[in-house]
Structure formats: structure tokens, C-alpha cells
PyMOL Python script that loads the backbone (N, CA, C, O; Angstrom):
from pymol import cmd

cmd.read_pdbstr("""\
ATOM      1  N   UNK A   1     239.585 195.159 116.907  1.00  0.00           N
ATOM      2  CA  UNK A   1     240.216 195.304 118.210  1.00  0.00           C
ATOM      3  C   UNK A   1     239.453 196.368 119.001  1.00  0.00           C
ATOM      4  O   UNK A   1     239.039 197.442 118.565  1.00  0.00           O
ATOM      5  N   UNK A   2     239.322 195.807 120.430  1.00  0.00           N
ATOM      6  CA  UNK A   2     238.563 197.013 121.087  1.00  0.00           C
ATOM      7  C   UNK A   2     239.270 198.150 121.453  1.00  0.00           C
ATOM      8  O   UNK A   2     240.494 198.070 121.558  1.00  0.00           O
ATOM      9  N   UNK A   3     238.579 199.405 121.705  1.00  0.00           N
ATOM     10  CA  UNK A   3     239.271 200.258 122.308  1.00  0.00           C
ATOM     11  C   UNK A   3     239.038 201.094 123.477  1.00  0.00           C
ATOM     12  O   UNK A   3     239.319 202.249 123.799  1.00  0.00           O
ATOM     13  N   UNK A   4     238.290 199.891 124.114  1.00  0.00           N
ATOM     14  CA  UNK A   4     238.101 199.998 125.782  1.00  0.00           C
ATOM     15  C   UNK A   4     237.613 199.243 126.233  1.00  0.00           C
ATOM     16  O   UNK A   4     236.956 198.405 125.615  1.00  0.00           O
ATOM     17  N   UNK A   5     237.758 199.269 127.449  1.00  0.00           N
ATOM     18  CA  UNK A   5     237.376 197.721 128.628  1.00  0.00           C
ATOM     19  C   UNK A   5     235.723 197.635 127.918  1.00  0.00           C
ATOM     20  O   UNK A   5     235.210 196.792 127.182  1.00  0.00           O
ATOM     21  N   UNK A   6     235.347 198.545 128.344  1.00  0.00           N
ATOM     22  CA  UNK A   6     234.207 198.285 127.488  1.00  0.00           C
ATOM     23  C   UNK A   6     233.345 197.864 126.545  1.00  0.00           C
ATOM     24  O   UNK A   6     232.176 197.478 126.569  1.00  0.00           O
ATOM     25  N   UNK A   7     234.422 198.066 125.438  1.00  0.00           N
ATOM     26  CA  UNK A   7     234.265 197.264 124.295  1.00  0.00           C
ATOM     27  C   UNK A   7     234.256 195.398 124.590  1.00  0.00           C
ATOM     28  O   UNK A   7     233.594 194.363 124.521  1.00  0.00           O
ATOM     29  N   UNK A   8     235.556 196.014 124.953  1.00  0.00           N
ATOM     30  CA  UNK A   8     236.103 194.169 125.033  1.00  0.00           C
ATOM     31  C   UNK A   8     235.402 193.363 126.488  1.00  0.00           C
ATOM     32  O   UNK A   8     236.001 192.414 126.993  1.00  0.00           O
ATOM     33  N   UNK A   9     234.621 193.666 126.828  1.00  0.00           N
ATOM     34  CA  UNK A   9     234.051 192.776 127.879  1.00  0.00           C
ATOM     35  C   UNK A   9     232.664 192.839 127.023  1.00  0.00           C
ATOM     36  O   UNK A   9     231.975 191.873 127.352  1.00  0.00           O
ATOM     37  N   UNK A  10     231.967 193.698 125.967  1.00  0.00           N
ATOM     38  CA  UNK A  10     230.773 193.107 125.280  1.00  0.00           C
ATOM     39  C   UNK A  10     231.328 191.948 124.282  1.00  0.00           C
ATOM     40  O   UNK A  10     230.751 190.961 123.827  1.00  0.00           O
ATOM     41  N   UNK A  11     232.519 192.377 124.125  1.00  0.00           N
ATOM     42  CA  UNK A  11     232.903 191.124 123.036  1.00  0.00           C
ATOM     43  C   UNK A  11     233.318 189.904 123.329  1.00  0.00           C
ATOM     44  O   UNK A  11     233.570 189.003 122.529  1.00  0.00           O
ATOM     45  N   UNK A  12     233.404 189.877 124.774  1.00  0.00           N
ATOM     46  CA  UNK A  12     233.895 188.999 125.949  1.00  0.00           C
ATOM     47  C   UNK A  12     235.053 188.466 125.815  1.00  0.00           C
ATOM     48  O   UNK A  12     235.302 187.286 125.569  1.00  0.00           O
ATOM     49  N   UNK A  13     236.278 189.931 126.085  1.00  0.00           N
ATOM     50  CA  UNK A  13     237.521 189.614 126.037  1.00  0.00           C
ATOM     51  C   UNK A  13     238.010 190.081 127.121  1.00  0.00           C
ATOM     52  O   UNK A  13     238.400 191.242 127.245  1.00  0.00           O
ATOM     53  N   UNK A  14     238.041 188.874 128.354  1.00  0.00           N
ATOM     54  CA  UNK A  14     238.400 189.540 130.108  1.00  0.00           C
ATOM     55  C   UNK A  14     240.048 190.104 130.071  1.00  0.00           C
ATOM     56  O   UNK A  14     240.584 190.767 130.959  1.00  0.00           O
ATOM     57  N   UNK A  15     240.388 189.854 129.375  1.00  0.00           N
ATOM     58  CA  UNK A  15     242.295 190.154 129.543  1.00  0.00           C
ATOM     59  C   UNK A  15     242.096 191.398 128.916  1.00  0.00           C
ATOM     60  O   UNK A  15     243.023 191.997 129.460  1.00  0.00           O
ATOM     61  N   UNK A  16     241.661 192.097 128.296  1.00  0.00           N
ATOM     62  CA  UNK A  16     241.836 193.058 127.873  1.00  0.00           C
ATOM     63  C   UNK A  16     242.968 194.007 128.370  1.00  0.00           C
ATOM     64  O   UNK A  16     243.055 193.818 129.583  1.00  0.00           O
ATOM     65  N   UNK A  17     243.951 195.022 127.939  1.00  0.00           N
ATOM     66  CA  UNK A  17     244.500 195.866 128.556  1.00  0.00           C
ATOM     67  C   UNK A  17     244.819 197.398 127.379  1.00  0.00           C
ATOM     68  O   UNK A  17     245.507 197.123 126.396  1.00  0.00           O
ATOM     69  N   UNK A  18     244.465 198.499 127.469  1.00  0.00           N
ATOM     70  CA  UNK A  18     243.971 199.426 126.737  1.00  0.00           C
ATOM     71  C   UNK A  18     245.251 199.736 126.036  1.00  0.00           C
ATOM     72  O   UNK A  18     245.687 198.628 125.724  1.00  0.00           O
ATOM     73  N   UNK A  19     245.938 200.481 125.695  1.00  0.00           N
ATOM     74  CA  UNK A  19     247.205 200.836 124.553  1.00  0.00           C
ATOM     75  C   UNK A  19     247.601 201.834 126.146  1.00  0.00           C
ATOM     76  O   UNK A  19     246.782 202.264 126.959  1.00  0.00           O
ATOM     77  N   UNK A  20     248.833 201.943 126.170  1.00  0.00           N
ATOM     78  CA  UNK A  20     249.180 202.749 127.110  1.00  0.00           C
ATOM     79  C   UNK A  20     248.812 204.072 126.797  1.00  0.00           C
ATOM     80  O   UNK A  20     248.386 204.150 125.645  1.00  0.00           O
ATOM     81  N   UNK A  21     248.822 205.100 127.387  1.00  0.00           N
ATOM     82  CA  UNK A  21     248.428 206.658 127.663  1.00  0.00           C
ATOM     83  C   UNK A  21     249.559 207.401 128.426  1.00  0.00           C
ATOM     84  O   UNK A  21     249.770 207.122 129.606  1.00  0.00           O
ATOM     85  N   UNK A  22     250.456 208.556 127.625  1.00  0.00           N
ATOM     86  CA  UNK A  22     250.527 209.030 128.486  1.00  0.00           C
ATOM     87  C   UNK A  22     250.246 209.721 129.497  1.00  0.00           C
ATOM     88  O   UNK A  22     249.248 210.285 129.050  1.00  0.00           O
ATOM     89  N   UNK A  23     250.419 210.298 131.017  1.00  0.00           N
ATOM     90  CA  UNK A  23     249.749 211.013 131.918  1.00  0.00           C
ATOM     91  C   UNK A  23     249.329 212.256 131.324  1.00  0.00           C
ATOM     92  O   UNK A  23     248.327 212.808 131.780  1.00  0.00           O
ATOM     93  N   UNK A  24     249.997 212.797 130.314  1.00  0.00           N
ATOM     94  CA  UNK A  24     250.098 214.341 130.040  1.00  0.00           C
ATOM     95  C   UNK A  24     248.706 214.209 129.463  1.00  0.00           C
ATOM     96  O   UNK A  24     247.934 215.159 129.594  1.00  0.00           O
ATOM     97  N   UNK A  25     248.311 213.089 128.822  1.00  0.00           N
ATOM     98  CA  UNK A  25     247.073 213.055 127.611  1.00  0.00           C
ATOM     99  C   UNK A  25     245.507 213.242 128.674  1.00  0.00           C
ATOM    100  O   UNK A  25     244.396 213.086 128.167  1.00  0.00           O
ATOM    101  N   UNK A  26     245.637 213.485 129.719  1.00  0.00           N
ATOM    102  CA  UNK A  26     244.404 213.096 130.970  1.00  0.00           C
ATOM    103  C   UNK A  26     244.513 213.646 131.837  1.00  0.00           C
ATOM    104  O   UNK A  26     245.664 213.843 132.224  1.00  0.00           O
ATOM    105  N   UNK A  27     243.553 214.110 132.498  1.00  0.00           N
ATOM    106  CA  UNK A  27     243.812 215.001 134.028  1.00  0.00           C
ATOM    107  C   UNK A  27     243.986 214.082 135.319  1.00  0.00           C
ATOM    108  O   UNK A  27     243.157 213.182 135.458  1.00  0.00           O
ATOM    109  N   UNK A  28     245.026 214.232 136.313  1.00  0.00           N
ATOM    110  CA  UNK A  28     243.809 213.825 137.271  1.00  0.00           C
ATOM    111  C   UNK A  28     242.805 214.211 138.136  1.00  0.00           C
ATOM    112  O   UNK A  28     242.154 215.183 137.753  1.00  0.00           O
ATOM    113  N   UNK A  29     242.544 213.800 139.027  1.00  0.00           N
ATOM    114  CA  UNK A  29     241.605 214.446 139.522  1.00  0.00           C
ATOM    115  C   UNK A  29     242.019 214.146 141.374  1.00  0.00           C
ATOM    116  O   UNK A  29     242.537 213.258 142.050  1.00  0.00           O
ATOM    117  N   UNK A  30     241.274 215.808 141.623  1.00  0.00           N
ATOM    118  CA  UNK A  30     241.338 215.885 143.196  1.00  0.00           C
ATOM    119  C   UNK A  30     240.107 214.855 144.383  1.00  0.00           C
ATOM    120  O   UNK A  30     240.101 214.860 145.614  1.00  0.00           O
ATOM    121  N   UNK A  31     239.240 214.116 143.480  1.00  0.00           N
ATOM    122  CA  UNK A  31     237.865 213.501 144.272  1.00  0.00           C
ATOM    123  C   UNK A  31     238.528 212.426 144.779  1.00  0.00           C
ATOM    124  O   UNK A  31     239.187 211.576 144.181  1.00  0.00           O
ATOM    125  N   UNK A  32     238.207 212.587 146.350  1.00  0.00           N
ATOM    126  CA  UNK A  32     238.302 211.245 147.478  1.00  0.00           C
ATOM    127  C   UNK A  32     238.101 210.473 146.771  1.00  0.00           C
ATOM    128  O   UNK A  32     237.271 210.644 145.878  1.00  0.00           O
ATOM    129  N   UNK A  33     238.854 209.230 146.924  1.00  0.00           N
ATOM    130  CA  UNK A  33     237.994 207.900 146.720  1.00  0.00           C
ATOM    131  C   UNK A  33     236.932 206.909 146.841  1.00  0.00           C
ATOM    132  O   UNK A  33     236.954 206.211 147.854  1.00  0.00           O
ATOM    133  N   UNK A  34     236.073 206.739 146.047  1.00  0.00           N
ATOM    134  CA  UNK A  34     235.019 206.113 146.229  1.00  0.00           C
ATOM    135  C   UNK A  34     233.776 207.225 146.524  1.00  0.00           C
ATOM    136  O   UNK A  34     232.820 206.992 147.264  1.00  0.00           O
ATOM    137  N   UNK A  35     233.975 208.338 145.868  1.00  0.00           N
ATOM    138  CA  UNK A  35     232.825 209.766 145.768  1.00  0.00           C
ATOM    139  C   UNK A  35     232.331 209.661 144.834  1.00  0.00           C
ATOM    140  O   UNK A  35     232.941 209.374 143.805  1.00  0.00           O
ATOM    141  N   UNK A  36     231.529 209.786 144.869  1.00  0.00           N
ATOM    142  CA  UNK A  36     230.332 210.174 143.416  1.00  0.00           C
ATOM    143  C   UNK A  36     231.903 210.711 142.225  1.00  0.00           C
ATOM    144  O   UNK A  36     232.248 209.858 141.407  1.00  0.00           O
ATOM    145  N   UNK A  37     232.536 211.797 142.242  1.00  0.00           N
ATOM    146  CA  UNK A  37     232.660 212.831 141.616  1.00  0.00           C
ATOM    147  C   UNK A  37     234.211 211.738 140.879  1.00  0.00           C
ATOM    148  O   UNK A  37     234.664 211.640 139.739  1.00  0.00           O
ATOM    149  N   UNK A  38     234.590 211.122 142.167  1.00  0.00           N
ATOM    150  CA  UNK A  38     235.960 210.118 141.390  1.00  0.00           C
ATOM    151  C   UNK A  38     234.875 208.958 140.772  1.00  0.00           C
ATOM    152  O   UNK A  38     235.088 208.658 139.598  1.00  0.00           O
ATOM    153  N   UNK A  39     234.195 208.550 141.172  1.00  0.00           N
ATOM    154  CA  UNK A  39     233.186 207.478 140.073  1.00  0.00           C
ATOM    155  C   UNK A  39     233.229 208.356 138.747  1.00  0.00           C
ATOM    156  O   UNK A  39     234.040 207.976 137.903  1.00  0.00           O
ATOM    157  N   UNK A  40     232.540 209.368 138.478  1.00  0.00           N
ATOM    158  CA  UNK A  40     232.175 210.054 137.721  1.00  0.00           C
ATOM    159  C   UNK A  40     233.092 210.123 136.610  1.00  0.00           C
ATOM    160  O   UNK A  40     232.741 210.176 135.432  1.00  0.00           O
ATOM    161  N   UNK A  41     234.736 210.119 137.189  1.00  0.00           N
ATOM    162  CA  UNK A  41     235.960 210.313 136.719  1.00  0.00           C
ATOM    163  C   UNK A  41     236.785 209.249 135.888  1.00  0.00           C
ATOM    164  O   UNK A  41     237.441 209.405 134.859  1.00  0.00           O
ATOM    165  N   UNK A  42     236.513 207.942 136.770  1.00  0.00           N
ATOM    166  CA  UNK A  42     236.546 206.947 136.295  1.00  0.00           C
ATOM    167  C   UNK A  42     236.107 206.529 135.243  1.00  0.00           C
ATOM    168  O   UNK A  42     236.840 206.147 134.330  1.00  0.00           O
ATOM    169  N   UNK A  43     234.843 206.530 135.192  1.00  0.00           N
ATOM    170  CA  UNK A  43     233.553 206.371 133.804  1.00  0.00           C
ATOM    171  C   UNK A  43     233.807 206.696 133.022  1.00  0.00           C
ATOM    172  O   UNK A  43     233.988 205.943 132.066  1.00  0.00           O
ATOM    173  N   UNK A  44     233.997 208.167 132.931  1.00  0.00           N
ATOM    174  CA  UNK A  44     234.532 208.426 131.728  1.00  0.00           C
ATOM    175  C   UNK A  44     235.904 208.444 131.052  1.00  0.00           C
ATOM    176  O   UNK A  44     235.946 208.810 129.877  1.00  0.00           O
ATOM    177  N   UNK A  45     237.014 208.088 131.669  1.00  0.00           N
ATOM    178  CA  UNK A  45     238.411 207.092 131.348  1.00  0.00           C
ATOM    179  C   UNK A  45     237.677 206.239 130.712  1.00  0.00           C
ATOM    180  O   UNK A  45     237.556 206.258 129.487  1.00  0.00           O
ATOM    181  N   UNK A  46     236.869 205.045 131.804  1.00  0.00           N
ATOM    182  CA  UNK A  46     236.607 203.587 131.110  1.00  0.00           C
ATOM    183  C   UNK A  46     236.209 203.986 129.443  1.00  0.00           C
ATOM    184  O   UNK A  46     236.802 203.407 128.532  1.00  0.00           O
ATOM    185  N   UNK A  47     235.156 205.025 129.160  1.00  0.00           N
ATOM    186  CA  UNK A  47     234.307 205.551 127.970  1.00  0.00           C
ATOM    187  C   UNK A  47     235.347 205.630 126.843  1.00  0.00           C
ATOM    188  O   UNK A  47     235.275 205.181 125.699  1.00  0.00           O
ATOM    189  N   UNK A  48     236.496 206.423 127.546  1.00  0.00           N
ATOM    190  CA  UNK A  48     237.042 207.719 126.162  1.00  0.00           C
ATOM    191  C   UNK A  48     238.417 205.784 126.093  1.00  0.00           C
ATOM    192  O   UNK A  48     239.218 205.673 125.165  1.00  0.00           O
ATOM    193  N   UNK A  49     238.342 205.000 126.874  1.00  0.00           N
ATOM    194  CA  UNK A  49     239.303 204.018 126.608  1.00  0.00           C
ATOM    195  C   UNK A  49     241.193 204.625 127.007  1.00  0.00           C
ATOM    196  O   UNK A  49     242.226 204.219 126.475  1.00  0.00           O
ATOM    197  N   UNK A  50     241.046 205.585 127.998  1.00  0.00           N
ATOM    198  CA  UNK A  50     242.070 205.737 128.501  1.00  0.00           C
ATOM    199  C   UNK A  50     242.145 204.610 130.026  1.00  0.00           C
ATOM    200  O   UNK A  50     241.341 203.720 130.304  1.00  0.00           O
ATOM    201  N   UNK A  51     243.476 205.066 130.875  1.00  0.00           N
ATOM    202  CA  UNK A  51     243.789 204.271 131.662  1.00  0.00           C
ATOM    203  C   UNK A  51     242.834 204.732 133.221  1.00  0.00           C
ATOM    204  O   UNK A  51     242.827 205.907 133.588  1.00  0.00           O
ATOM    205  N   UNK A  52     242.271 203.915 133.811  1.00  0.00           N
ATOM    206  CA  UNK A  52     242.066 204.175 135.308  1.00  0.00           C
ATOM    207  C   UNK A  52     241.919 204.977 135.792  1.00  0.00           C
ATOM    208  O   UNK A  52     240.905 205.558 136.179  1.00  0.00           O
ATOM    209  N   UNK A  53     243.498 205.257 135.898  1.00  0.00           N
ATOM    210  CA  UNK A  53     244.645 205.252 137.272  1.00  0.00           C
ATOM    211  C   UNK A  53     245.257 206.333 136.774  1.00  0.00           C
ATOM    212  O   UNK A  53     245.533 206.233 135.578  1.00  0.00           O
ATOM    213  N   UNK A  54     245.616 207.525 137.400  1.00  0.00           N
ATOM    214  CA  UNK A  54     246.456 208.600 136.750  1.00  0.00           C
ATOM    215  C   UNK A  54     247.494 208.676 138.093  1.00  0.00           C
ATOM    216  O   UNK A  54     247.194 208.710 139.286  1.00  0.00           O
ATOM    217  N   UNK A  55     248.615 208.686 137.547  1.00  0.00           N
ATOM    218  CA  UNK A  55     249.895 208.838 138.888  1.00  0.00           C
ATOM    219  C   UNK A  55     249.068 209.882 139.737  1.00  0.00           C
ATOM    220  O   UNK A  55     248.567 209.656 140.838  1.00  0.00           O
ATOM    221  N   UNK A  56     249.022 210.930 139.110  1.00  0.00           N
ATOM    222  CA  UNK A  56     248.494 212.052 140.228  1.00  0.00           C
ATOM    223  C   UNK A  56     246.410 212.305 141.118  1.00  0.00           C
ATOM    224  O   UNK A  56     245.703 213.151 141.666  1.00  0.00           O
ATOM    225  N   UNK A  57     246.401 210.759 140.618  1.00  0.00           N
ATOM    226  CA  UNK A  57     245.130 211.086 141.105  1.00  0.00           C
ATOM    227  C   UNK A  57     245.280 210.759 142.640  1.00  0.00           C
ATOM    228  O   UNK A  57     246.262 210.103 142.988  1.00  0.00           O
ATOM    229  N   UNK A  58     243.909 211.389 144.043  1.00  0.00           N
ATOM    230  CA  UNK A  58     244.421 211.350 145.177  1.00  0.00           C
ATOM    231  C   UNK A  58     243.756 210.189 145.347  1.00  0.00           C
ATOM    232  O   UNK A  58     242.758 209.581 144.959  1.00  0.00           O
ATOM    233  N   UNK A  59     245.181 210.068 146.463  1.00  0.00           N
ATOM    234  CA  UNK A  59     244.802 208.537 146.532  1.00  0.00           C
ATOM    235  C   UNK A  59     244.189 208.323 148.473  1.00  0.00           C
ATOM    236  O   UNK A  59     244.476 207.346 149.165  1.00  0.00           O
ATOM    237  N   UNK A  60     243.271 209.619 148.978  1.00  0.00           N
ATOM    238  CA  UNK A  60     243.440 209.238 150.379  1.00  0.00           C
ATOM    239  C   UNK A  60     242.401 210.095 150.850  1.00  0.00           C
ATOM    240  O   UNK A  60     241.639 210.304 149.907  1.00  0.00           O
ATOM    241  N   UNK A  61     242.039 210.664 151.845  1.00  0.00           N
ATOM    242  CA  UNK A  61     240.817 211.140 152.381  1.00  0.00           C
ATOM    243  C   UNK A  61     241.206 212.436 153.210  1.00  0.00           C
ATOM    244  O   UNK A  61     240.535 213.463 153.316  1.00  0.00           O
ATOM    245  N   UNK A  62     242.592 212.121 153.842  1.00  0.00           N
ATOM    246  CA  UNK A  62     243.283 213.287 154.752  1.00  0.00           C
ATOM    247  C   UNK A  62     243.249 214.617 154.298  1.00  0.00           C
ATOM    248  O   UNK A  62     243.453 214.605 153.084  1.00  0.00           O
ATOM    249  N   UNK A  63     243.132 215.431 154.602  1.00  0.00           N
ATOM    250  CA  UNK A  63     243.736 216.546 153.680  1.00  0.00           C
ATOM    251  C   UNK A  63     245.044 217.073 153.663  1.00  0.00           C
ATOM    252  O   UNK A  63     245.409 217.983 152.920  1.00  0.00           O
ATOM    253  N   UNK A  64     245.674 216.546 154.410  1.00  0.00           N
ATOM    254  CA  UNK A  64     247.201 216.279 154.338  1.00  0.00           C
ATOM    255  C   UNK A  64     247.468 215.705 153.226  1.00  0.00           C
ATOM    256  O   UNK A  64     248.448 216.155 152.631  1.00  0.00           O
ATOM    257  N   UNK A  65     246.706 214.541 152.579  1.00  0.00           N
ATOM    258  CA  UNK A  65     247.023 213.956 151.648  1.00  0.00           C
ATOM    259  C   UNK A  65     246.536 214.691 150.137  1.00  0.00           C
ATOM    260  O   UNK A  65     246.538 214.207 149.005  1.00  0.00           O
ATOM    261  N   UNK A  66     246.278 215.548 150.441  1.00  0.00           N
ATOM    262  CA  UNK A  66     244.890 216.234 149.589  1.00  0.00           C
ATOM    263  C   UNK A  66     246.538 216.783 148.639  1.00  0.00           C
ATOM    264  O   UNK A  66     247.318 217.494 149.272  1.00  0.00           O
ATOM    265  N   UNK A  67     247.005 216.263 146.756  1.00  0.00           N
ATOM    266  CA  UNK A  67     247.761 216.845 146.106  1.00  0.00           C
ATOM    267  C   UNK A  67     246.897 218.466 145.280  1.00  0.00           C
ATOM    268  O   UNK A  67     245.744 218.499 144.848  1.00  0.00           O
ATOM    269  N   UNK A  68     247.715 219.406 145.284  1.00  0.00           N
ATOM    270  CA  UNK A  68     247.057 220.574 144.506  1.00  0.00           C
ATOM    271  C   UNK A  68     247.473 220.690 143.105  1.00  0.00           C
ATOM    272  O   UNK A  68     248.637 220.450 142.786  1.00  0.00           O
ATOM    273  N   UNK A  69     246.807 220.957 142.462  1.00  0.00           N
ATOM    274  CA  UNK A  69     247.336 220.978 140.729  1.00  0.00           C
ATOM    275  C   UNK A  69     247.341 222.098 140.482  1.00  0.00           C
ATOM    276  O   UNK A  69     247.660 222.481 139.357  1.00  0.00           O
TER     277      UNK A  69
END
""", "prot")
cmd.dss("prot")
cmd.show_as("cartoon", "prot")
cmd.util.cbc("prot")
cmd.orient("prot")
């Protein structure tokens, strides 16, 4: 069984979906979307076979929208 998208798309398994995570187990992160630094962030989720998406990651460009940790 894989234990990341990664895995399972060399093994060519498109449905894949990772074991859930809780939030506490992962940071999120403050990088705009679509920045080098949230790519960066991403990658290595996809790597370590955690999730995406973290509730608290920002999701916007404003700095109104900007959450502080």
C-alpha cells in the first residue's frame, strides 16, 4: 500500500487518498497562494504523505486575509 500520492500514481493508482492526518501533526503555512514558498510547502506534504490542505493554511493574497500563528 502506498503512502503517498506519490507512491500511488508510480504504481498507477489515480484514486488514491492518504490515511487522514490530524491538523495538530503539520504546520500551516502563511505563503500566498501559488508562491514559490506555498509550492515549496506543498511538496513536501505530497513527500512526507501527509494531507495538502491544512484548515489554517492562507487561503488569499489581502493582508486582511493574511491569518497570524
Amino acid at each position: 500500500m502506498p503512502k503517498s500520492v506519490l507512491e500511488a500514481i508510480k504504481l498507477g493508482i489515480w484514486h488514491f487518498e492518504p490515511e487522514a492526518v490530524d491538523q495538530d501533526q503539520f504546520e500551516p503555512t502563511d505563503a500566498p497562494p501559488g508562491s514559490p514558498e506555498k509550492i515549496s510547502v506543498l511538496a513536501q506534504r505530497l513527500q512526507q504523505g501527509l494531507p495538502l490542505w491544512h484548515p489554517r493554511d492562507r487561503q488569499g493574497y489581502d493582508a486582511e486575509e493574511e491569518e497570524h500563528f
